[in-house]
N, C-alpha and C positions, 0 to 999 in steps of 0.2 A: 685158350680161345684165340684165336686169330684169323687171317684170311689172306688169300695174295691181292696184292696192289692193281691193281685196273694200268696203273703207268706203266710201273717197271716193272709189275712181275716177280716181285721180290712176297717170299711169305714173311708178313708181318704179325706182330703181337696187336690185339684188342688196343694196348697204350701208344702204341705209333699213327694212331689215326685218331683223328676230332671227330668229336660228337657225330657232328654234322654229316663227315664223310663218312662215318658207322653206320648209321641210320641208311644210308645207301643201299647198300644191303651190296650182298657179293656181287664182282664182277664190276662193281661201277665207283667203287672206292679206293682213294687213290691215298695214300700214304703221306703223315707231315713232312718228309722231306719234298716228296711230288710235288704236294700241292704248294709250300713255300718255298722251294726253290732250294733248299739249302740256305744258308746264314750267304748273305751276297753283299752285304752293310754294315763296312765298318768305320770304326769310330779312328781318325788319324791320332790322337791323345792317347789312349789306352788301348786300342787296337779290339777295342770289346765286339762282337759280331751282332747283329742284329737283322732280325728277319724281314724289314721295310725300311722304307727310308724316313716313316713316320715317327718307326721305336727311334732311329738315330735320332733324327731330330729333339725326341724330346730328352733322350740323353744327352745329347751336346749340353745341355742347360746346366749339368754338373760340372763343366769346365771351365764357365761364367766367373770371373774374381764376382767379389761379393763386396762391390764399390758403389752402389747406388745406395742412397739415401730415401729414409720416410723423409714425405716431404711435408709432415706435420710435427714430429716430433725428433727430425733429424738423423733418428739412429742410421747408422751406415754397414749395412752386415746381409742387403737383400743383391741379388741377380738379375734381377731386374726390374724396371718400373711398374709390370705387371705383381711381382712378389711383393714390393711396397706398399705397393694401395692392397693388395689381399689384406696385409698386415692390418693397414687401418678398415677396413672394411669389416674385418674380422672381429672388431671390437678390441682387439687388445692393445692397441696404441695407446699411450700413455699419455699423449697430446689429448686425444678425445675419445675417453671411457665409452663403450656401447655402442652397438649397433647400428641403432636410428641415429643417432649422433655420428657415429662417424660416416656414415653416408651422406647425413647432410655436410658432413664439414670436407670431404672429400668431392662431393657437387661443387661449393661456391669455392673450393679452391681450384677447380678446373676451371669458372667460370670467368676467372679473375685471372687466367693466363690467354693472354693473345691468341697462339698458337695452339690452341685447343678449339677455340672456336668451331671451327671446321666440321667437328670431333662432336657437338653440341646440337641434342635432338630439339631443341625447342623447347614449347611450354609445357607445364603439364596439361591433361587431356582433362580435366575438372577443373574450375576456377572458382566456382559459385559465384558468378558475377564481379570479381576483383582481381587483382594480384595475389597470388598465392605465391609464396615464398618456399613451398616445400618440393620436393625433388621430382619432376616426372617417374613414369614408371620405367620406362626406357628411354633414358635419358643424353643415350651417348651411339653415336652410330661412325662405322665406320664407313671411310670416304670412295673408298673400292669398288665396295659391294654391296654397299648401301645396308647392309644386317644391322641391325638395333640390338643394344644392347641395357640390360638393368645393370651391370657394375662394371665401372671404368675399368676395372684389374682384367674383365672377359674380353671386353673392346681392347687392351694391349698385349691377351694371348692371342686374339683371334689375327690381330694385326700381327705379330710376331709367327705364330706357326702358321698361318693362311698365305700371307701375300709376304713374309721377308723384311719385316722391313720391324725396327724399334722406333715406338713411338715415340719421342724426343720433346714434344710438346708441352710438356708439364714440370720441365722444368729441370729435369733431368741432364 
């Protein structure tokens, strides 16, 4: 089963074309190398190809030494400050067991760096008339583009594959 290309003209197989462009129906389906160009994006390290400059991006991350620090329980083996706080985020940091714990303990260690500040959505949005000491719900925004985020590790991808830049604030 197959059909020619709307591009090139070329008779392709059922497997040469996405869903997407299948569903076209003939005549107006253009072929995966049409429609992505051919591989145009490669990697300068392994020379690996890649079909956007997106897939590169987030492969470059495999060429990162693995010299950052958790910055609760010190271990030194993540890529970057985003993969650190996942680690604690994640619960399995050893500094502080679980979840809700290490979210909280990941908050007031943000909160106790200068350089984060910035970085710092405010209160939480319930208080029941006092100080509440527990974590807003989006707690962290970035300074760019104003996007709120629920966990510091999303605010240093979002910063990291968005706008270029490592977040260096925390301590890093």
């Amino acid at each position: 089963m197959g059909r020619y290309c709307s591009a090139c003209d070329e008779w392709c197989s059922r497997s040469q074309f996405s869903s997407n462009q299948w569903r076209k129906g003939d005549g107006c389906s253009r072929c995966t190398s049409c429609v992505g160009g051919g591989f145009k994006y490669q990697c300068g390290e392994c020379y690996r190809e890649f079909n956007n400059q997106n897939e590169l991006n987030m492969h470059m991350q495999v060429h990162r030494p693995r010299s950052v620090a958790c910055p609760i329980c010190g271990e030194q083996r993540f890529r970057s400050g985003a993969n650190a706080v996942q680690h604690v985020e994640s619960g399995y940091c050893t500094g502080c067991r679980g979840q809700d714990n290490a979210r909280q303990q990941i908050y007031e260690y943000a909160r106790r760096q200068s350089g984060m500040q910035p970085y710092l959505n405010g209160t939480p949005l319930l208080t029941n008339g006092g100080y509440n000491n527990s974590v807003p719900d989006f707690p962290y925004q970035c300074t760019v583009c104003a996007k709120s985020f629920r966990q510091l590790s999303q605010l240093l991808q979002h910063q990291d594959q968005k706008h270029g830049r490592y977040t260096r604030q925390i301590g890093y």
